[in-house]
N, C-alpha and C positions, 0 to 999 in steps of 0.2 A: 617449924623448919622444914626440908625440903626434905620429906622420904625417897625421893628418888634418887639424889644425888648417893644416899646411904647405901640404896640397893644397887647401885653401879658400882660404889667402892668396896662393898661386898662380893658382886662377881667377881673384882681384877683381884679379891685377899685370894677367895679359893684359887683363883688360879696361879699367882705365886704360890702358893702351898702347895699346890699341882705340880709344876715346876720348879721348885725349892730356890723360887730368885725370893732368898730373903731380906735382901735392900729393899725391894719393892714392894714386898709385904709389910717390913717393918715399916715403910715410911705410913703405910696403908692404913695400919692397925692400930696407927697413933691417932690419925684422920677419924675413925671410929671411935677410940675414946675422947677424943676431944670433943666429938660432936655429941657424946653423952654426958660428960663432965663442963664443959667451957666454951658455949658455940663463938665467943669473939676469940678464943685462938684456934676453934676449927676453923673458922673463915680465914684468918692471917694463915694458918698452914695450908688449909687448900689452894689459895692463892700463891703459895709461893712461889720460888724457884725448883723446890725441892722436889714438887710436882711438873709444874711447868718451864723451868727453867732449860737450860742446854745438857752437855755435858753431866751423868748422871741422877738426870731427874726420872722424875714415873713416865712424864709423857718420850722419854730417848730412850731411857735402856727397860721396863718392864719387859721381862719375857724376851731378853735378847738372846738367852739360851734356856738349851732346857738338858737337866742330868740325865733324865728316863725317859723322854718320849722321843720321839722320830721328828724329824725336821719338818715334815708335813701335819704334824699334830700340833707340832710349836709354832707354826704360820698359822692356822686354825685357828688356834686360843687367842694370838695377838691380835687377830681381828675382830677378836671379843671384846678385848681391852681396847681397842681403838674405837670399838663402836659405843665404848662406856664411857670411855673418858671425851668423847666425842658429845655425848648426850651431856656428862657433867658440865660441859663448858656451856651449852645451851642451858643450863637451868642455872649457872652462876651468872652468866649474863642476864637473863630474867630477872634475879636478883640483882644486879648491879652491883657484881662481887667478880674481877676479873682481871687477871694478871698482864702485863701488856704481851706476852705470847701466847697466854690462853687461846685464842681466837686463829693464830696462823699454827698452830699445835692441831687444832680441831679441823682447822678446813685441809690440813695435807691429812691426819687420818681418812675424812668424808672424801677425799680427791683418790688416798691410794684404796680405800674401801671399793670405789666406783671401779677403778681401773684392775681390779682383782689381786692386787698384790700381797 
């Protein structure tokens, strides 16, 4: 299976944990056990919506606040997450595992990465 995809959904768990966006984390740290217990329902959950989806998925609200850090360390961290889940969607594509907004989720992270936001 794909180590890399593991070590991106492991930066974005610490950084909910960082941040205390437990939705984000929890959806995170299912994706992790899944991917050690069941890789055909880590696949069906990484693809989801629940991930990729609209309206509180990982790719819309991770890290859309933060309790304890300053607004400029929580734009910081998200560009962590955007450059993570950015890289994930390139190694599900690779596999030919991919959500139909996977691909327009990744190129606005890679567009607002470019433009510094």
């Amino acid at each position: 299976m794909n180590a890399k995809i593991v070590e991106k959904l492991r930066e974005i768990q610490e950084l909910c944990v960082k941040h205390q966006d437990y939705s984000s984390g929890a959806t995170v740290e299912r994706l992790l056990r899944e991917y050690d217990d069941d890789q055909h329902r880590f696949w069906d959950s990484l693809t989801s919506d629940a991930v990729w989806g609209g309206a509180g998925s990982i790719a819309d609200q991770c890290l859309s606040t933060s309790k304890t850090f300053s607004a400029e360390e929580l734009q910081q961290d998200r560009r962590v997450v955007w450059r993570a889940l950015a890289e994930i969607a390139r190694e599900m594509k690779a596999a030919g595992r991919v959500n139909e907004r996977t691909e327009s989720w990744a190129s606005a992270f890679r567009s607002w990465l470019r433009q510094g936001i």
